[in-house]
C-alpha positions as a printed Julia matrix, in Angstrom:
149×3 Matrix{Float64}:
   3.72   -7.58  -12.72
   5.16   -4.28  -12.41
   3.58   -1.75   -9.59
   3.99    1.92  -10.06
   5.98    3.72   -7.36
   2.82    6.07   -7.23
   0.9     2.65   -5.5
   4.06    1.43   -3.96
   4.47    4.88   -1.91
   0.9     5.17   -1.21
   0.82    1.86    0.22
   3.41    2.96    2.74
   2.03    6.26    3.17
  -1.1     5.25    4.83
   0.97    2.12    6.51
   3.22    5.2     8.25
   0.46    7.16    9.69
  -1.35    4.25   10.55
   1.48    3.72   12.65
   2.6     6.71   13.72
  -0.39    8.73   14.37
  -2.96    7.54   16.36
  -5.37    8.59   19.39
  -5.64   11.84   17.12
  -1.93   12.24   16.85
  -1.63   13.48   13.06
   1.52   12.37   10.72
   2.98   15.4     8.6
   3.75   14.55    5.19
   6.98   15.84    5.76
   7.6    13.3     8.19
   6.52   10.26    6.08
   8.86   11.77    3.48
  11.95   12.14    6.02
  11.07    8.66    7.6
  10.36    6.95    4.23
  13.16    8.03    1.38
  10.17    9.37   -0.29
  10.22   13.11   -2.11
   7.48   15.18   -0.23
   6.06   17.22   -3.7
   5.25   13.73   -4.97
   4.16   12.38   -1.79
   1.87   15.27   -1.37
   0.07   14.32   -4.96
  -0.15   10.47   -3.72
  -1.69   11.75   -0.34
  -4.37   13.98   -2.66
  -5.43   10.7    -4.54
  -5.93    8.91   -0.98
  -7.74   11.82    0.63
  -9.94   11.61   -2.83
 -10.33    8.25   -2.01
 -11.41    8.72    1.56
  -8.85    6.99    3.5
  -7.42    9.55    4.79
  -8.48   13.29    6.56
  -6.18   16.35    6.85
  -6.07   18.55    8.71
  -5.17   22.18    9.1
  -2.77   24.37   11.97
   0.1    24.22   13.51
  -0.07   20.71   14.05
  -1.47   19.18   11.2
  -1.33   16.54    9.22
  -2.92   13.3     8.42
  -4.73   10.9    10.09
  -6.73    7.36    9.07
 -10.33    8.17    7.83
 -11.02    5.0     9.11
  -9.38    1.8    10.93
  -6.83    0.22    9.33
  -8.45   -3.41    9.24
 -11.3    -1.5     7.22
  -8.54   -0.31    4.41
  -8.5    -2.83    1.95
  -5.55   -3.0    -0.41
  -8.39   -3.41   -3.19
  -9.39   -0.12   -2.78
  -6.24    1.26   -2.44
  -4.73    0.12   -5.42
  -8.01    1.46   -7.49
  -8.19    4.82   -5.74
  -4.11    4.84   -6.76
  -4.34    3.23  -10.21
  -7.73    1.56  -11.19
  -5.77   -0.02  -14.08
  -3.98   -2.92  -11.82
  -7.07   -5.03  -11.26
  -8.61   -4.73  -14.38
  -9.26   -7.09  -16.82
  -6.65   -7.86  -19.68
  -9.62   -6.7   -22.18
 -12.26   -4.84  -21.35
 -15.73   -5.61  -22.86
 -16.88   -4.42  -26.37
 -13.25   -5.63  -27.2
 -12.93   -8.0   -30.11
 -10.07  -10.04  -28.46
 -12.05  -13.17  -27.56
 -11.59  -14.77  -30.7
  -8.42  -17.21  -30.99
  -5.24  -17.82  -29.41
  -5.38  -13.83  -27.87
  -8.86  -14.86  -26.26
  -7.66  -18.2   -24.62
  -4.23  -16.56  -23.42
  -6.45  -13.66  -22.05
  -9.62  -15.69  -20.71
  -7.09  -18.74  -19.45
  -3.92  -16.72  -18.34
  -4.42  -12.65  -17.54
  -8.25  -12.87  -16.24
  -7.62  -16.16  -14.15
  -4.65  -13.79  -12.74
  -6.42  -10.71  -11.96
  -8.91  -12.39  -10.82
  -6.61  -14.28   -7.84
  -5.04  -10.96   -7.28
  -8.53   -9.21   -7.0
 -10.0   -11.22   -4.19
  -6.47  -11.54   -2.61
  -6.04   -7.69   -2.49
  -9.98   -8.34   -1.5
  -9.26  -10.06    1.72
  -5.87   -8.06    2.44
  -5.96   -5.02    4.53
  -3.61   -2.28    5.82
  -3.73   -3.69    9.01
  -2.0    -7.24    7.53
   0.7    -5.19    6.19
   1.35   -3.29    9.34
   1.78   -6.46   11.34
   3.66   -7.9     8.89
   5.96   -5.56    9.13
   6.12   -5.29   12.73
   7.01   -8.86   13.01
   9.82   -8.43   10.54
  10.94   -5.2    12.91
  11.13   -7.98   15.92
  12.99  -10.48   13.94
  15.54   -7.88   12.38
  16.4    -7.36   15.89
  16.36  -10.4    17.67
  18.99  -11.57   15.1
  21.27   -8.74   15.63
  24.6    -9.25   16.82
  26.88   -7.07   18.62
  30.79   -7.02   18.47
């Protein structure tokens, strides 16, 4: 399964200023762009489709920026990756299609749907807040295995 870099950067997007800001604090998109490799024009069109999709607020001034709409073990990744691209959990056919018949409809019904349908109530259960302490426990075991000459 391929991901778009459009989800892939949103995903870390939110995951940065879920981190970074906090108690208020707002995350600048040029930030996330400096801190993250990512180009700010497209990271500001990524950060349109998740204010669209409510999870986040921005706002205006001197110090502005973005912060969580809501707590990051409320985000789930289901919503983010529809908000993002709704065509990543959908169906291999949609209804109406006549692909049900034959070897297409098995491989479809038995292999694609069964598959989207694992990944839909994984990315279901999954929220922001997993990935951030995911991450944070790689952070701690990047360093505890670092080694100085």
């Amino acid at each position: 399964m391929k991901v778009s870099t459009r989800v892939e950067y949103g995903i870390i997007a939110l995951a940065d200023i879920a981190i970074n800001g906090g108690d208020g604090k707002t995350v600048s998109s040029s930030d996330i762009s400096e801190r993250q490799d990512i180009s700010q024009k497209y990271l500001e069109q990524i950060i349109i489709s998740l204010r669209q999709g409510g999870f986040v607020k921005g706002q205006k001034g001197s110090r502005g920026g973005y912060v969580l709409s809501r707590p990051a073990d409320r985000i789930y990744l289901s919503e983010v990756l529809n908000a993002l691209d709704n065509s990543i959990l959908a169906d291999a056919y949609e209804d109406g299609e006549d692909n049900t018949a034959g070897m297409r409809g098995s491989v479809n019904f038995c292999l694609w749907n069964k598959i989207n349908g694992y990944m839909r109530r994984f990315t279901e259960q999954m929220t922001l807040a997993d990935i951030i302490a995911e991450h944070r426990e790689n952070a701690e075991i990047s360093t505890e295995n670092m080694y100085y000459i």
